[in-house]
C-alpha positions in Angstrom: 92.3 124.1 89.3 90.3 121.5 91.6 87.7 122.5 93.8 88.0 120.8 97.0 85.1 121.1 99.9 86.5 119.8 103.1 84.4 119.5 106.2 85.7 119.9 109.5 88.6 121.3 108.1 89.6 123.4 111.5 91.8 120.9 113.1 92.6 117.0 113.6 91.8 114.7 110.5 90.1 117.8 108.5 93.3 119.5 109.0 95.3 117.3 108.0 93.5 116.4 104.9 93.3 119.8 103.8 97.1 120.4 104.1 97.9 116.7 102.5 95.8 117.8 99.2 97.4 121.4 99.6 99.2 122.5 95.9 99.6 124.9 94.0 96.5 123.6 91.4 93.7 123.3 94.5 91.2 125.1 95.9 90.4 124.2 99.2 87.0 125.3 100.4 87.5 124.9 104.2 84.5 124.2 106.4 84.5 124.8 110.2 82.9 126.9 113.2 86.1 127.8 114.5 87.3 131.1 112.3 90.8 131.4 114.0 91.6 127.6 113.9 90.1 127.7 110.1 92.6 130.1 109.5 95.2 128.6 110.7 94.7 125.4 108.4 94.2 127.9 105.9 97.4 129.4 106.3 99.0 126.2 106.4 97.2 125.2 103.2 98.6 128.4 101.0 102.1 128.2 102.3 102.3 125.1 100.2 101.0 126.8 97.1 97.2 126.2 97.4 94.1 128.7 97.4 91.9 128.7 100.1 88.6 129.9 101.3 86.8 130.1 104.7 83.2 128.4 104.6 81.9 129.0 108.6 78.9 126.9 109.2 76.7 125.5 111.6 76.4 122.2 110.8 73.5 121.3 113.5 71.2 124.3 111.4 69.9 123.3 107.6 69.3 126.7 106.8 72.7 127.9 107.6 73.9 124.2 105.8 71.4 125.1 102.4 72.8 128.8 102.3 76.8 127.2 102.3 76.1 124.9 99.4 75.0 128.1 97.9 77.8 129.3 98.5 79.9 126.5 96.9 78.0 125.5 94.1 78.9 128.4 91.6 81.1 125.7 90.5 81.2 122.0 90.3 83.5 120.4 92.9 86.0 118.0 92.1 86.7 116.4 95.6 83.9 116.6 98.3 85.3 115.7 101.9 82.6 113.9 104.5 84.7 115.0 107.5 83.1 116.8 110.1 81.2 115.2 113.3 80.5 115.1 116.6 80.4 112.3 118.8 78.1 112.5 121.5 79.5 109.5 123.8 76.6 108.6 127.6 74.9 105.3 128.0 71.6 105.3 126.5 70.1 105.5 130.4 71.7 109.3 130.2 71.5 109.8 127.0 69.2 112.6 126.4 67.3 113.7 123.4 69.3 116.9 122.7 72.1 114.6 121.8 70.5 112.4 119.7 69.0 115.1 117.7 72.6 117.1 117.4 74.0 113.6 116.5 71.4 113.2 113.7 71.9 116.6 112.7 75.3 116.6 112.0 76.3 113.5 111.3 73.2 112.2 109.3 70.9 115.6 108.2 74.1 117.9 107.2 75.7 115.4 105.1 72.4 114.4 103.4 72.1 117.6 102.4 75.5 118.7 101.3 75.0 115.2 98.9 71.9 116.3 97.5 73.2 120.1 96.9 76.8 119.4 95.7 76.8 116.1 94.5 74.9 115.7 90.9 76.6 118.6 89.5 80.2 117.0 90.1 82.2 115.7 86.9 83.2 111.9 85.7 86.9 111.4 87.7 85.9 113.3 91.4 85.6 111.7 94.0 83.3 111.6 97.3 85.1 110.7 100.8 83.8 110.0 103.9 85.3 109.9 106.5 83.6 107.1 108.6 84.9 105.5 111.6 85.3 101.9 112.8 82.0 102.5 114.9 80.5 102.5 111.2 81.2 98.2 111.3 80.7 97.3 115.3 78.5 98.6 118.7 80.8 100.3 121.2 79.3 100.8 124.9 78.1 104.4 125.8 78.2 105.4 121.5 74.8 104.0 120.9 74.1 107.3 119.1 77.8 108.1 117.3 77.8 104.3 116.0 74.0 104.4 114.8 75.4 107.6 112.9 78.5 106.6 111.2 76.4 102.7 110.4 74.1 104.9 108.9 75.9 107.2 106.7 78.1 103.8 106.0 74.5 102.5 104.2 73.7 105.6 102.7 77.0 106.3 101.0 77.2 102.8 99.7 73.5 103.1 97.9 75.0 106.3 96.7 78.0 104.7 95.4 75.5 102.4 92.9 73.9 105.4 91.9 77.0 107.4 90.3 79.0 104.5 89.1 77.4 105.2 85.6 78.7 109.4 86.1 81.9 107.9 86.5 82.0 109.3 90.0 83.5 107.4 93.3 82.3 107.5 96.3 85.2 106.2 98.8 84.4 105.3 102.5 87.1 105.6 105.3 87.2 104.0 108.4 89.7 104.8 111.2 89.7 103.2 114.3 90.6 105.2 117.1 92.5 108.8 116.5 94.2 110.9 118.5 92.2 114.2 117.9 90.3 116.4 120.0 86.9 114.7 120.8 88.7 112.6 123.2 89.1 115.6 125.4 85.4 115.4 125.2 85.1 111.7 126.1 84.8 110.8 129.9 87.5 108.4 130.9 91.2 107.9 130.7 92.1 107.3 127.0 95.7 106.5 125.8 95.9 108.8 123.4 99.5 108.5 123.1 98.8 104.9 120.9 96.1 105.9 119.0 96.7 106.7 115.5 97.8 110.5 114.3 95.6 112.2 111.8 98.0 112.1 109.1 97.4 108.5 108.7 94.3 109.1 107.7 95.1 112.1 105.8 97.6 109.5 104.1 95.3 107.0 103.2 92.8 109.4 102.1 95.4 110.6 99.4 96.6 107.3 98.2 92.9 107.0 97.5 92.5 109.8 95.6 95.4 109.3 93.6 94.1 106.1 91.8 93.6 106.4 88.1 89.7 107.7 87.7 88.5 104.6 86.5 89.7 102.8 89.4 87.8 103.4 93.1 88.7 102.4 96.2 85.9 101.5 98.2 86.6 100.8 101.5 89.2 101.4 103.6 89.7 100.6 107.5 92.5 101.7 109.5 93.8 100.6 113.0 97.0 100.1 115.2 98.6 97.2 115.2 98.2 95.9 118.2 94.2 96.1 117.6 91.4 97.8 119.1 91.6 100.5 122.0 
């Protein structure tokens, strides 16, 4: 059966991941701070055949990160899931150094360590994503601290890709442009959320990804509307 850790598995692209990988033969270890919407993927997840367990972490706390990948790494995992962020969005006159730090925290710190604590123990043929974001490749006003985030987890994922070529391990890198999932609601301003892209997309090419022969990585993968850029 594969282990499958996917972060920021409660709702919007997590969600949608999780229930794309969902069979009968998966584990899905399903991280999130909400319990009830965790559930609910959850529920989702084992109607289409698939096991699932509840991992509820604070991603902003390494303590509480260090004690989950205790929790996970009774066994090795054959699909680790980058997913979960936040996107703290002000112009750097505003910006203030609580949101930096919870930026860094979670975007940068929590993934770091969920690398270092899960990684080295997975098997030749899994398979690293992260889930990125078109703020990983260009500046976008008032994200100064989101884009330095997702460039910088964009650097340190590649490096990490040389390392575990020779394990036979591949590290694939996502990058959606704009997506119609809750941290808009967050977002001052008037967004059209009805043309941005659906989390299934991504969920979509996240799968085609993973379904390459083992020997054959995808590395990068950026994803947008047609017409272009919101």
């Amino acid at each position: 059966m594969q282990r499958v850790l996917i972060t920021g598995a409660s709702r919007g692209i997590g969600r949608a991941i999780a229930e794309i990988l969902a069979t009968p033969q998966t584990l899905l270890l399903l991280h999130g701070r909400d319990q009830q919407a965790l559930e609910e993927t959850a529920a989702a997840c084992k109607q289409a055949g698939a096991k699932a367990e509840l991992l509820i972490c604070d991603l902003s706390k390494p303590a509480l990160v260090e004690r989950m990948i205790d929790q996970i790494s009774t066994s090795p995992l054959d699909v680790f899931v980058n997913n979960a962020g936040v996107g703290m969005v002000n112009p750097l006159e505003q910006m203030t150094r609580e949101e930096w730090d919870l930026t860094v925290a979670v975007n940068i710190t929590a993934p770091f360590l969920l690398y270092r604590g899960l990684v080295p123990t997975m098997p030749s043929g899994s398979s690293v994503v992260n889930i990125l974001s078109g703020a990983a490749k260009s500046g976008i006003p008032g994200w100064s601290s989101y884009c330095m985030s997702k460039f910088a987890m964009d650097g340190f994922a590649k490096a990490v890709r040389e390392e575990l070529r020779a394990k036979g391990v591949r590290v694939i890198n996502i990058y959606p442009n704009a997506t119609d999932t809750d941290i808009w609601e967050q977002v001052p301003g008037d967004w059209p959320r009805e043309k941005m892209m659906r989390p299934e997309s991504v969920a979509t090419a996240v799968k085609a990804a993973l379904d390459q022969p083992p020997n054959i990585v995808v590395e990068d993968i950026s994803l947008g509307i047609i017409q272009g850029r919101l």
